[in-house]
VEXDREN-2710 file (C-alpha; in Angstrom, 1 decimal):
% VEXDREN-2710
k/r/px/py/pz
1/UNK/12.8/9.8/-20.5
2/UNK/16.2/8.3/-19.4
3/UNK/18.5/6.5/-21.4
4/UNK/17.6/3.3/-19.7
5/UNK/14.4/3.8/-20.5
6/UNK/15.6/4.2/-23.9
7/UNK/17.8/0.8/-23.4
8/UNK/14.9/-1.0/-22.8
9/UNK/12.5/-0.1/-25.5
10/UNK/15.2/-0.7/-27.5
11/UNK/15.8/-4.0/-26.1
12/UNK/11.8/-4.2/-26.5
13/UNK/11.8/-4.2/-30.4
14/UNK/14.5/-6.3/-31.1
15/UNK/13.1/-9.2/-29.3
16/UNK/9.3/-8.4/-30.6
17/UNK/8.0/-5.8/-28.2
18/UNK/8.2/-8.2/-25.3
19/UNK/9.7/-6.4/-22.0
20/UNK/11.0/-9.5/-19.3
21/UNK/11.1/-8.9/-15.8
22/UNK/12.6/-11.0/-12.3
23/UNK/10.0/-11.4/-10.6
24/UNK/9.7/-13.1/-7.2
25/UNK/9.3/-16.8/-6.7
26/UNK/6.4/-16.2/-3.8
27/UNK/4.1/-13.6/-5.7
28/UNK/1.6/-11.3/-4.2
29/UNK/-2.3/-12.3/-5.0
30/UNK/-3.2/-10.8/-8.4
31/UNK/-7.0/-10.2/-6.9
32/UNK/-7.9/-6.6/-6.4
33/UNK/-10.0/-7.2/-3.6
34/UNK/-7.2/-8.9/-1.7
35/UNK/-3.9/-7.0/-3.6
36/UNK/-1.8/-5.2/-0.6
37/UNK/1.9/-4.3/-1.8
38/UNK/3.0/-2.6/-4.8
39/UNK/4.3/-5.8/-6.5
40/UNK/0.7/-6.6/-7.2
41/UNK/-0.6/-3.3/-7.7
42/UNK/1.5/-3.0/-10.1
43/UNK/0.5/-5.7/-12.4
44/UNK/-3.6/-4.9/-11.7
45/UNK/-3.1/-1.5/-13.1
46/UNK/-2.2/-3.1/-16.5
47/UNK/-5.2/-5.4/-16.3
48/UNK/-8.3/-3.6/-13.9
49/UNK/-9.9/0.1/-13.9
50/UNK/-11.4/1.9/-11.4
51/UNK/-13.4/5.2/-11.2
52/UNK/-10.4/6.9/-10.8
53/UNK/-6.4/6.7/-10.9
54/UNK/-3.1/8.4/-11.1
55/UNK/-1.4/9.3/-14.2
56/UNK/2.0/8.0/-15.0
57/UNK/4.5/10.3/-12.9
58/UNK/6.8/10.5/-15.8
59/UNK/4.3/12.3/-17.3
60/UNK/3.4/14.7/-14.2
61/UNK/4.9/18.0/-13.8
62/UNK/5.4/17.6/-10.0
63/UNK/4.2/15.3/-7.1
64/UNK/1.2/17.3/-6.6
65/UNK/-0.1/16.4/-9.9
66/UNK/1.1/12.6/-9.6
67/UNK/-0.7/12.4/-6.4
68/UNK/-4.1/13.6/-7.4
69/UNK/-7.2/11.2/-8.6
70/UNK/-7.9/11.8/-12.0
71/UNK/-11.0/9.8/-13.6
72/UNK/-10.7/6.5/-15.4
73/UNK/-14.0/4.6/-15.5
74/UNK/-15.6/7.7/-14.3
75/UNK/-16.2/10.1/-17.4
76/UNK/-15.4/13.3/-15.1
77/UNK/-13.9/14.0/-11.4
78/UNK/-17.1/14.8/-9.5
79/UNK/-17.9/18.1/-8.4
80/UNK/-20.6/20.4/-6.8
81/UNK/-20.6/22.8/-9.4
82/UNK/-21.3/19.5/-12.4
83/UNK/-23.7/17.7/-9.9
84/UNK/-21.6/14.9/-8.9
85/UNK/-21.5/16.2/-5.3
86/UNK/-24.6/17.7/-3.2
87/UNK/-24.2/20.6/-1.2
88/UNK/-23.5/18.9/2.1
89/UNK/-20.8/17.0/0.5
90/UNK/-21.8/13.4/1.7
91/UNK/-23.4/12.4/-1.8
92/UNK/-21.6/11.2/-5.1
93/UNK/-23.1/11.2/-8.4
94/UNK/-20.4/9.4/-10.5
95/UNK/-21.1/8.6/-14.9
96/UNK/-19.0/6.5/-16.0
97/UNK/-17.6/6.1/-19.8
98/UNK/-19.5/4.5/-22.2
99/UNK/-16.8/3.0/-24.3
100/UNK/-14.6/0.3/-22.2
101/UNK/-15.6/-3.4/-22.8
102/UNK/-14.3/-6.1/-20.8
103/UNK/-11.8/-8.9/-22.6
104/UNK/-15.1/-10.8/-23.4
105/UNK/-15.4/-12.8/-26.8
106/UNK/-18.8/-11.0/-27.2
107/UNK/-18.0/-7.4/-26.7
108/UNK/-19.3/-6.3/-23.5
109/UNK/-18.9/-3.1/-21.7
110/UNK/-17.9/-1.9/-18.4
111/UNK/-21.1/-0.7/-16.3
112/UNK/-22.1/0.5/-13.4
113/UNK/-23.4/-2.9/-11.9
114/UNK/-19.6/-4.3/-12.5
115/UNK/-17.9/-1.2/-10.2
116/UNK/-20.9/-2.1/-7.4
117/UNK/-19.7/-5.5/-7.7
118/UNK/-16.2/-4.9/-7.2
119/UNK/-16.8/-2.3/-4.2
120/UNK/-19.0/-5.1/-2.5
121/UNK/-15.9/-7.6/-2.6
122/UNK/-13.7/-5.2/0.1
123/UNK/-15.7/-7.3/2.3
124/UNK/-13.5/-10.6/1.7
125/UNK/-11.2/-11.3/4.5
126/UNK/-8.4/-10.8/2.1
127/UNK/-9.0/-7.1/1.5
128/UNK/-8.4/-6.6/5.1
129/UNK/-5.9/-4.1/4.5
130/UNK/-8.3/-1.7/2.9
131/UNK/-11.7/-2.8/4.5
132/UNK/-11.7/0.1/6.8
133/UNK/-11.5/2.8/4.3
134/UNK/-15.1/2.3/3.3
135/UNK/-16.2/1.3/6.5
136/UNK/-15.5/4.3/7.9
137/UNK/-17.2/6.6/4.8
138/UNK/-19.8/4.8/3.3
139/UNK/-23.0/4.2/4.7
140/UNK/-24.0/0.6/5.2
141/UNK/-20.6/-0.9/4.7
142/UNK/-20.0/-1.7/8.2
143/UNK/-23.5/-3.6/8.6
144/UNK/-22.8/-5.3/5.1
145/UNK/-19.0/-7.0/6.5
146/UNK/-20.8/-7.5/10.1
147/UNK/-23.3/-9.4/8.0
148/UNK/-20.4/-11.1/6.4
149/UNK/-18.6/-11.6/9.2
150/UNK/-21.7/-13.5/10.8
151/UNK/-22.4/-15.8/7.8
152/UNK/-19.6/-17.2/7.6
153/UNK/-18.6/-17.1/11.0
154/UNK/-17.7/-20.9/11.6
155/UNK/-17.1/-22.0/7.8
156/UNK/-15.1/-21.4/4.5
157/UNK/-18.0/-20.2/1.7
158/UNK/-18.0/-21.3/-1.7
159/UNK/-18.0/-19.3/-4.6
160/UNK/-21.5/-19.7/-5.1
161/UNK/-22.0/-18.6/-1.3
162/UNK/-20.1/-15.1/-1.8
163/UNK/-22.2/-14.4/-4.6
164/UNK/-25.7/-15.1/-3.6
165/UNK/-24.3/-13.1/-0.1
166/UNK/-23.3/-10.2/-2.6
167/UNK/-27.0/-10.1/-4.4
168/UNK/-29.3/-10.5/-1.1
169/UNK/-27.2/-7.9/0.4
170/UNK/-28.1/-4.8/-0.7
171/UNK/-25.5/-1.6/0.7
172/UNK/-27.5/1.4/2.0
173/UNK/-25.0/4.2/0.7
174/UNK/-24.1/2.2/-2.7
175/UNK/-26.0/1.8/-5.7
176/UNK/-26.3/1.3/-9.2
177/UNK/-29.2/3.4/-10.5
178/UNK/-28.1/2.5/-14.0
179/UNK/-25.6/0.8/-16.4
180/UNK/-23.7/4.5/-16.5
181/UNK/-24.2/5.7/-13.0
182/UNK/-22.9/5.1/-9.7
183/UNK/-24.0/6.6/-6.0
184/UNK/-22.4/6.7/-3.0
185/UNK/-24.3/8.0/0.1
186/UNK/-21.0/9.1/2.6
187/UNK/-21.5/9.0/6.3
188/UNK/-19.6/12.1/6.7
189/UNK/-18.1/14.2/4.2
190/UNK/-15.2/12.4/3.1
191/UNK/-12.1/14.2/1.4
192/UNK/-10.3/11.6/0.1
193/UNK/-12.7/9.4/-1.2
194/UNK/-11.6/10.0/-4.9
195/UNK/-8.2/8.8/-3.3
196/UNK/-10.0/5.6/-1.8
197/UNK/-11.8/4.9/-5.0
198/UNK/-8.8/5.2/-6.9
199/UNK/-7.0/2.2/-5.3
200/UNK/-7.0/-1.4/-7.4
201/UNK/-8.9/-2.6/-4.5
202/UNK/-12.0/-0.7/-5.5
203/UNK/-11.5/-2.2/-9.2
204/UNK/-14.7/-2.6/-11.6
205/UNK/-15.5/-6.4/-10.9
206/UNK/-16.7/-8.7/-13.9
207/UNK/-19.7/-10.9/-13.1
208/UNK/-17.2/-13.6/-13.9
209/UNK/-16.0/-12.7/-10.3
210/UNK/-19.3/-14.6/-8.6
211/UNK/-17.8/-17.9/-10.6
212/UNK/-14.5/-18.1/-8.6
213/UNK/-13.0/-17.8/-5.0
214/UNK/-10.5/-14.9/-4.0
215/UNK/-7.2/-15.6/-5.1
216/UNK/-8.1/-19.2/-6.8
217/UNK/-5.9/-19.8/-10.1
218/UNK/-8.9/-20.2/-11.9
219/UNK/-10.2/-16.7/-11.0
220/UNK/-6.7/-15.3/-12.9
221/UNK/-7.5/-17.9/-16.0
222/UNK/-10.9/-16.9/-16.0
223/UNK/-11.1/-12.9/-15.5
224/UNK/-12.1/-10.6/-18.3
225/UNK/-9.4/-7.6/-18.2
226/UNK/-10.4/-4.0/-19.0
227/UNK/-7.1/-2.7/-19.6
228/UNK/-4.4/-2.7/-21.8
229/UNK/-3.1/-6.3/-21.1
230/UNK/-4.7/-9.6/-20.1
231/UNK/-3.2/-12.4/-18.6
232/UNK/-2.0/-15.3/-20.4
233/UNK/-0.6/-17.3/-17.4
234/UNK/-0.1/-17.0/-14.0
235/UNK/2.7/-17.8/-11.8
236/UNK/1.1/-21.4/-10.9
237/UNK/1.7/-23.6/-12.3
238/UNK/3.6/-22.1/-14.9
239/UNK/7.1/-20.8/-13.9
240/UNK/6.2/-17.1/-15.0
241/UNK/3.1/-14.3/-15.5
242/UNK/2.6/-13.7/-19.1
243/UNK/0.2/-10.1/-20.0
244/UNK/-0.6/-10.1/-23.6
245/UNK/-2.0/-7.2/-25.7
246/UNK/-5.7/-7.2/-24.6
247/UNK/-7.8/-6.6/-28.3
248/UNK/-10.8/-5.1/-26.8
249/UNK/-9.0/-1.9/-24.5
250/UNK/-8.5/1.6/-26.8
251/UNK/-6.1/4.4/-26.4
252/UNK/-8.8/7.0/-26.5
253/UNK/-10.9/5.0/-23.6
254/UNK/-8.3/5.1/-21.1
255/UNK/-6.6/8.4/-20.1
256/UNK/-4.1/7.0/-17.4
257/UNK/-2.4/4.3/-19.6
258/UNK/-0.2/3.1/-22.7
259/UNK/0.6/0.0/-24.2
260/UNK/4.1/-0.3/-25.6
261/UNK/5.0/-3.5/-26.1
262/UNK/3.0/-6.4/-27.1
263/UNK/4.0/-8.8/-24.0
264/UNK/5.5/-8.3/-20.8
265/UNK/6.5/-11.6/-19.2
266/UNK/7.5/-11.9/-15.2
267/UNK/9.4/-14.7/-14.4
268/UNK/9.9/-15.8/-11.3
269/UNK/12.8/-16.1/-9.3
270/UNK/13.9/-19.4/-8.3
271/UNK/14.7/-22.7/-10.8
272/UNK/14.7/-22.2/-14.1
273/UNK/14.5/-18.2/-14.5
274/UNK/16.5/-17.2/-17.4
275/UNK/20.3/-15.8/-17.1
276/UNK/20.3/-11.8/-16.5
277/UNK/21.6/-11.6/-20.0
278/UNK/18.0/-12.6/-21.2
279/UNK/16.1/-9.9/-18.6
280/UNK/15.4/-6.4/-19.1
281/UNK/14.5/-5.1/-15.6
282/UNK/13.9/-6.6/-12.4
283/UNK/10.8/-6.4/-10.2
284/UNK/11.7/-3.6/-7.8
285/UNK/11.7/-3.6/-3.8
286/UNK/8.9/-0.9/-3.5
287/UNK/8.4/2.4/-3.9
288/UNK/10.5/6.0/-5.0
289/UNK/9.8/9.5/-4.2
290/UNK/9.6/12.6/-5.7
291/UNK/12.8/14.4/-5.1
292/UNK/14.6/16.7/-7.7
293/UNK/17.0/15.2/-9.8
294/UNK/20.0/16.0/-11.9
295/UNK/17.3/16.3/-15.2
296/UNK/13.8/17.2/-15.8
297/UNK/13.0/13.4/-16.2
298/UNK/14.8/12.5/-13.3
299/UNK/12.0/14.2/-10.9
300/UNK/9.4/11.1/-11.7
301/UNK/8.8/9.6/-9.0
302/UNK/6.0/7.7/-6.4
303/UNK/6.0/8.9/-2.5
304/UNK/7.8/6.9/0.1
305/UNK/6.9/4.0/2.6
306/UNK/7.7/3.7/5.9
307/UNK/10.1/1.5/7.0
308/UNK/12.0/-0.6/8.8
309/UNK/10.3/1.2/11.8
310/UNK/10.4/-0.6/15.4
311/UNK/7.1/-0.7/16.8
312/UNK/6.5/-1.6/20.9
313/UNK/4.1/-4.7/22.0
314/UNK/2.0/-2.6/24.1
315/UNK/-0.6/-5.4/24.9
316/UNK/1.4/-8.1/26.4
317/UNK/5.4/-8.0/26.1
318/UNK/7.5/-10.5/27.1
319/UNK/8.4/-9.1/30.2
320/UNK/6.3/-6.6/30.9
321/UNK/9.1/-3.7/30.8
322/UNK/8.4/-2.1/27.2
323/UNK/4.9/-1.2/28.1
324/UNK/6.5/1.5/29.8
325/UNK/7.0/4.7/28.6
326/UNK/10.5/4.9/30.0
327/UNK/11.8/2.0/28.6
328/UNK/10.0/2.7/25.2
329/UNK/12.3/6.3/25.3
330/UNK/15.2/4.4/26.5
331/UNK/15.2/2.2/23.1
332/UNK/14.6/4.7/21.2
333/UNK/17.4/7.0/22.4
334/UNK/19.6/4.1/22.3
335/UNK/18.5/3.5/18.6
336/UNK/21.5/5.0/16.0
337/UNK/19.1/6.4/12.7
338/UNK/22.0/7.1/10.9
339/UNK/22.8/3.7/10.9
340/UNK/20.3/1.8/10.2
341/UNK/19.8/4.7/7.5
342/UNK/23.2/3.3/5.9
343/UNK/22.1/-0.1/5.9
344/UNK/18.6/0.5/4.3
345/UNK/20.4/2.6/1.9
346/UNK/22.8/-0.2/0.7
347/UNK/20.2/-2.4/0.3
348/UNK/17.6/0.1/-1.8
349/UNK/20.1/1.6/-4.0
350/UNK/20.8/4.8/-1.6
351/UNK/16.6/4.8/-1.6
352/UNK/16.6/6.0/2.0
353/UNK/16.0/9.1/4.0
354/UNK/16.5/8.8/8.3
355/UNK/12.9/9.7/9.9
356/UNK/11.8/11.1/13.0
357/UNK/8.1/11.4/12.8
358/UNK/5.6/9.6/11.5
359/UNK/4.3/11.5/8.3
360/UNK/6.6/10.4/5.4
361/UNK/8.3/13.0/3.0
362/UNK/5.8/14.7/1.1
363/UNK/2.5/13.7/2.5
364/UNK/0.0/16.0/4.1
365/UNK/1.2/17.6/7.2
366/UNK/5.1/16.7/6.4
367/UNK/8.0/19.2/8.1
368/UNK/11.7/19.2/7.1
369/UNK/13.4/17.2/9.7
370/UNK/17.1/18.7/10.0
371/UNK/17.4/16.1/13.2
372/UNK/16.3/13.0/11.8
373/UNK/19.6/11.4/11.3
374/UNK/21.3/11.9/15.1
375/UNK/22.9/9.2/16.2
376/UNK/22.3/7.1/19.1
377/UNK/23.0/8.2/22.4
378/UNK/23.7/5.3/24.9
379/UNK/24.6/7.7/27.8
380/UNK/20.8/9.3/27.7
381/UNK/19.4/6.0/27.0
382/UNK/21.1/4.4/30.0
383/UNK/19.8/7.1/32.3
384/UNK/16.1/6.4/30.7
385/UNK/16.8/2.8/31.7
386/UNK/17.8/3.4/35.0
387/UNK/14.8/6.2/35.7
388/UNK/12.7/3.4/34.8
389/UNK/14.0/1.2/37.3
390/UNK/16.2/-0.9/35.4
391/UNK/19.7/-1.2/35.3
392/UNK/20.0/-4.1/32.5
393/UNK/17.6/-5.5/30.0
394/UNK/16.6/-8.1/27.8
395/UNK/14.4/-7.8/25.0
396/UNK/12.8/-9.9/22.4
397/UNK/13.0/-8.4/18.8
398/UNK/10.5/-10.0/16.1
399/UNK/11.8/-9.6/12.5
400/UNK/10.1/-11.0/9.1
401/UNK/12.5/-13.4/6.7
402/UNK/14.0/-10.8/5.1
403/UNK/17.8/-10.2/4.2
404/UNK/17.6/-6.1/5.1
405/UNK/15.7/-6.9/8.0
406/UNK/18.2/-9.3/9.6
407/UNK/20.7/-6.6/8.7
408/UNK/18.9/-3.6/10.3
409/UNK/18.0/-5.9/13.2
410/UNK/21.4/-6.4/13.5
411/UNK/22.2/-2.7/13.6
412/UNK/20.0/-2.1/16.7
413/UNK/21.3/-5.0/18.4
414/UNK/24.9/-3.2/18.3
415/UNK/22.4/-0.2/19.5
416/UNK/21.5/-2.3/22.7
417/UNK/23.8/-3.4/23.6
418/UNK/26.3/-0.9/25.4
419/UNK/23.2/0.5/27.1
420/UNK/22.9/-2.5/29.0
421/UNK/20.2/-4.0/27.0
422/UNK/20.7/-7.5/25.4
423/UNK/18.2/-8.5/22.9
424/UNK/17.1/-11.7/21.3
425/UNK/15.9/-12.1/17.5
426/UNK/12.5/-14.4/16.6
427/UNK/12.1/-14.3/12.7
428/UNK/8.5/-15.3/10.9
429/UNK/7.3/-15.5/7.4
430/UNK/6.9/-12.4/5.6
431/UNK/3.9/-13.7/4.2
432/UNK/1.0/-12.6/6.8
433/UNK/3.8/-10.8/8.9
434/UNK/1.5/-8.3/10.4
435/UNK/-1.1/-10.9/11.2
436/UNK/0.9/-13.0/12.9
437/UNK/2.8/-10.3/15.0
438/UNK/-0.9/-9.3/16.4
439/UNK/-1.6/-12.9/17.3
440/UNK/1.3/-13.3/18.9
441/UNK/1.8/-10.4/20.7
442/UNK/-1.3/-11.0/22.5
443/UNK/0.8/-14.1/23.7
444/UNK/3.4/-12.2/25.0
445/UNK/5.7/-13.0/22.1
446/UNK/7.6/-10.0/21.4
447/UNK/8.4/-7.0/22.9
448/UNK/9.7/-5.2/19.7
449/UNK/9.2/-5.7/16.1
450/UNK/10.6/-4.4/12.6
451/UNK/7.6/-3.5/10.5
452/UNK/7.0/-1.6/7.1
453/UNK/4.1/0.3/6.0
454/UNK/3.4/1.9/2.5
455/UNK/0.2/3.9/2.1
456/UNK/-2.1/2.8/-0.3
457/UNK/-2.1/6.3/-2.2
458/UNK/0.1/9.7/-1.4
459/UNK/-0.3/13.1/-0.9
460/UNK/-3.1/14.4/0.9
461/UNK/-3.1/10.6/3.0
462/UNK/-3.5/10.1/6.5
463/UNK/-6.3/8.1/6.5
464/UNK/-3.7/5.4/4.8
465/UNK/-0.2/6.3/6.2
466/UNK/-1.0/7.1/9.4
467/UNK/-4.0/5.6/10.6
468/UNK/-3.4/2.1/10.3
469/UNK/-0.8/2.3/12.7
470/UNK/-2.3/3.8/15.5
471/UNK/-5.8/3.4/16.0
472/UNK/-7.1/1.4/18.2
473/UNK/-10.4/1.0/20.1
474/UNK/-12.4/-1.9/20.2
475/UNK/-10.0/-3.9/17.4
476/UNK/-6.9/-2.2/16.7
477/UNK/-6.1/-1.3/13.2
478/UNK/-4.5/-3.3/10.6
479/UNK/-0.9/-1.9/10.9
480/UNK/-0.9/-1.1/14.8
481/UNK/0.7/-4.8/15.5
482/UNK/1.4/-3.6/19.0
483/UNK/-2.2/-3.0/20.0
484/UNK/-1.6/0.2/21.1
485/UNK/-4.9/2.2/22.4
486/UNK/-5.2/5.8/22.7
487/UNK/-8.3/7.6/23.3
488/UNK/-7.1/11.3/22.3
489/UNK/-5.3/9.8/19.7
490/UNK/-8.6/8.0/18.1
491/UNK/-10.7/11.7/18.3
492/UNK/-7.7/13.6/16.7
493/UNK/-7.7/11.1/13.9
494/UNK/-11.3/11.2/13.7
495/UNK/-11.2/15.1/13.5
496/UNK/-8.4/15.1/10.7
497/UNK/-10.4/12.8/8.5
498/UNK/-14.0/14.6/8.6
499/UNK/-11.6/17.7/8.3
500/UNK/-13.1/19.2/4.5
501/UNK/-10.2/21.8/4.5
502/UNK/-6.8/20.1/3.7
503/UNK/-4.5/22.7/5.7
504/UNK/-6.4/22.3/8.9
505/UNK/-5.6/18.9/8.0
506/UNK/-2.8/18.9/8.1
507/UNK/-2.7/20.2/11.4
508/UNK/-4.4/17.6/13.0
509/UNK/-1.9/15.1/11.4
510/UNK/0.9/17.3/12.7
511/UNK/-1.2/16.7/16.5
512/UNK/-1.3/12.6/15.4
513/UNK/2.5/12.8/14.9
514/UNK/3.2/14.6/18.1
515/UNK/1.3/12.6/20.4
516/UNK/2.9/9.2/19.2
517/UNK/6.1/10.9/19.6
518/UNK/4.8/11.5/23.5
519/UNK/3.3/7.9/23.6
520/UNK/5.7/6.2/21.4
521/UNK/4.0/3.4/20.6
522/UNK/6.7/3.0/17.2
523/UNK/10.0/4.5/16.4
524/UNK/10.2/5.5/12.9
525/UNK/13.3/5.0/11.8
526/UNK/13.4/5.5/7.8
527/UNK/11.7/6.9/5.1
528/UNK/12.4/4.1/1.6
529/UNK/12.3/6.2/-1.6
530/UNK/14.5/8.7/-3.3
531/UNK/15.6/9.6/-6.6
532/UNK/15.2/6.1/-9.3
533/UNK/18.1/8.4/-11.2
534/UNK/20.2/7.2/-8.6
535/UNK/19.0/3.6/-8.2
536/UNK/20.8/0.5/-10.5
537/UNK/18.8/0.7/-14.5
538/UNK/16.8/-2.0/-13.6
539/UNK/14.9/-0.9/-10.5
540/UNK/14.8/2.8/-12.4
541/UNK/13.2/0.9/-15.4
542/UNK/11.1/-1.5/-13.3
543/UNK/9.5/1.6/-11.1
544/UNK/8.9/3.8/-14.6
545/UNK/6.9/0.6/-15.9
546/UNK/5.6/0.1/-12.7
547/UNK/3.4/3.5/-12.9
548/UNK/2.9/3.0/-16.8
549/UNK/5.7/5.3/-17.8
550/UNK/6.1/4.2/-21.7
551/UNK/9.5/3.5/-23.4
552/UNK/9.8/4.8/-27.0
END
């Protein structure tokens, strides 16, 4: 433990066990079936529980034990050798605990039926971010959103619609043979599914859930919690989140959590936030890696995301020009890493690493990149340009409302420029970024974009980090706002997910990487993470609370 984690228990007790955070004044939705950035995530680890989790890295010996599932609702990781996975490795016996209740004023507990219920709810449009995962692995997911996709086609359905869709609509490869025990019929062997079933999105759901829409304020008000907090109030109307001590959620129930104070309050940023006098820690831009640090405690971190990176409108560009490859190389020689690496760097506390490939800093298939931070090169990029046919440019570069993104944006611009390439800045919402940037490059709106991208889990996680941001096919991916399409690119994905032996893998990722370094349908540009020793105390507090770390 630091001595800013010290600081702030400290500061805890003295004001009755209540830790007070800055949050943002535009939250993420606090709905696990919709929840997509680490804000959110954040908070639903205090209130959900899922088959399985991560433990709290300060308590971890190293990233490889940080980044592996450990059970939570589930009484035991599954195995062949204990039953809980058949020979062929496409079928999941899963028990669950028989001790957590729900936040219910008669005492309830958590069942089987409840974790169906919240799997089912990945079909929402919200939880379009993680829809795919099961999709892709479980067997009857894809009919049961097709089905959803179909009934509700042309209108908005109630609450009582989603829930008499969720009971006539029976999943093939998911059931609930009773209140303990869960199965999961895979279409392929799936390696990561304990990964895909720890995430918030695949959170035990409450039958309290079928009274509410997605996201409604009533649904937060109204939610039974299962872990050690509950909320009190949400963000609207209110001016701040409010997580009391939940009564009903024991220590010995729950292996991947504490409690330590008795109330954590978020308030928003904005009008009428309290002075920084009256704060403990500050909600924190994202995520931290594991890197070694100047003490034992100092080595706690959570993986890296990806990003700002500048990804190509392949579909439909402005002008045409960046749909080929010779321009797209041109850019990206043009492009100074280092920079833009100082800029992110500023901004994230000196949180950034400069990134040549794809596959961020201690995922599976990662290499050292000794290269990563060259500098531009106008003179190569401007014979690029010309070989292309081109001898000046002009380029339209989308960025989200952002403060670092303006400044990176910036950065490339002074790239550009002496390689004879002018460039012109459109800015939208951050909220829905990535869906609007696929709408409108089909429109021709764009011809570059900044993006980010954090994986849902790390480690062993292509199917999250990578993925997304590549395939294509019939409907591209979630994160591949460019629409880029790649046949051979699609298969080698496809072989490194069905792939049951992790160093083979990794190879395939390796083959991923190096083909969109051929194709270059995105420039990665930065890796956000490093050492929370190094960041200000109240993002190294904020990210230790953030994974459940404990002050005392």
């Amino acid at each position: 433990m630091t001595d800013t984690q010290d600081g702030v228990a400290a500061t805890a007790a003295e004001t009755g066990r209540v830790l007070r955070f800055l949050g943002p004044a535009d939250p993420d939705p606090l709905n696990p079936a919709s929840h997509c950035t680490i804000r959110s995530g954040q908070v639903l680890r205090l209130i959900t529980r899922s088959l399985f989790g991560y433990r709290a890295s300060s308590e971890c010996a190293g990233p490889e034990e940080a980044f592996t599932p450990m059970p939570d609702l589930a009484a035991e990781l599954p195995t062949e050798a204990n039953g809980g996975i058949s020979a062929d490795g496409r079928h999941y016996r899963i028990r669950l605990r028989s001790n957590v209740d729900w936040d219910t004023p008669l005492r309830r507990k958590v069942t089987a039926h409840d974790v169906v219920r919240g799997l089912k709810r990945v079909v929402h449009p919200t939880a379009s971010a993680f829809r795919r995962y099961l999709t892709d692995t479980v067997e009857g997911v894809a009919d049961y959103c097709m089905a959803y996709d179909t009934a509700f086609a042309d209108r908005e359905p109630t609450a009582p619609d989603l829930a008499q869709f969720h009971v006539t609509h029976p999943i093939a490869g998911l059931r609930a043979v009773d209140v303990r025990t869960v199965e999961i019929d895979l279409i392929q062997p799936t390696r990561d599914l304990p990964h895909i079933l720890a995430s918030c999105f695949t959170a035990a759901a409450p039958r309290e859930y079928d009274y509410y829409l997605p996201d409604s304020p009533e649904l937060l008000l109204n939610t039974p919690s299962a872990g050690p907090y509950r909320i009190v109030r949400p963000f609207a109307p209110g001016p701040d989140l409010l997580l009391e001590a939940n009564p009903r959620w024991q220590q010995e129930t729950d292996p991947l959590r504490r409690r330590c104070v008795d109330q954590i309050r978020i308030h928003a940023s904005g009008d009428g936030w309290p002075g920084a006098g009256e704060l403990d820690v500050a909600w924190s831009y994202g995520t931290a890696s594991w890197e070694p640090g100047p003490t034992p405690a100092a080595g706690t971190y959570l993986g890296h995301t990806l990003g700002p990176a500048l990804v190509f409108n392949i579909r439909n560009p402005t002008g045409g020009a960046v749909q080929e490859l010779g321009v797209r190389r041109a850019l990206a020689a043009a492009v100074d890493r280092a920079a833009v690496t100082e800029v992110v760097g500023r901004a994230t506390g000196g949180h950034a690493r400069a990134l040549q490939g794809m596959i961020l800093p201690g995922d599976l298939g990662y290499t050292l990149e000794p290269a990563a931070d060259r500098p531009g090169d106008p003179a190569l990029a401007r014979e690029l340009l010309a070989g292309a046919g081109y001898s000046r440019l002009r380029v339209v570069l989308a960025v989200p409302h952002s403060d670092l993104h303006w400044q990176v944006a910036r950065v490339v611009g002074e790239c550009l420029w002496p390689c004879g390439i002018s460039m012109h800045i459109r800015s939208y919402p951050a909220k829905g970024y990535r869906d609007t940037l696929r709408n409108v490059a089909v429109d021709g709106g764009w011809d570059m974009a900044l993006t980010d991208w954090t994986p849902h889990w790390h480690g062993d996680n292509g199917r999250t980090a990578v993925a997304p941001l590549l395939r294509g096919g019939v409907e591209a991916d979630v994160a591949n706002v460019g629409w880029y399409v790649s046949e051979d690119v699609d298969r080698v994905i496809s072989a490194a997910l069905r792939e049951p032996d992790a160093n083979v893998a990794a190879k395939r990722w390796r083959e991923v990487e190096a083909a969109a370094a051929r194709d270059l349908p995105l420039v990665p540009l930065v890796a956000v993470g490093g050492p929370v020793a190094a960041a200000s105390s109240a993002a190294s507090a904020w990210a230790r609370w953030g994974t459940e770390a404990s002050w005392h």
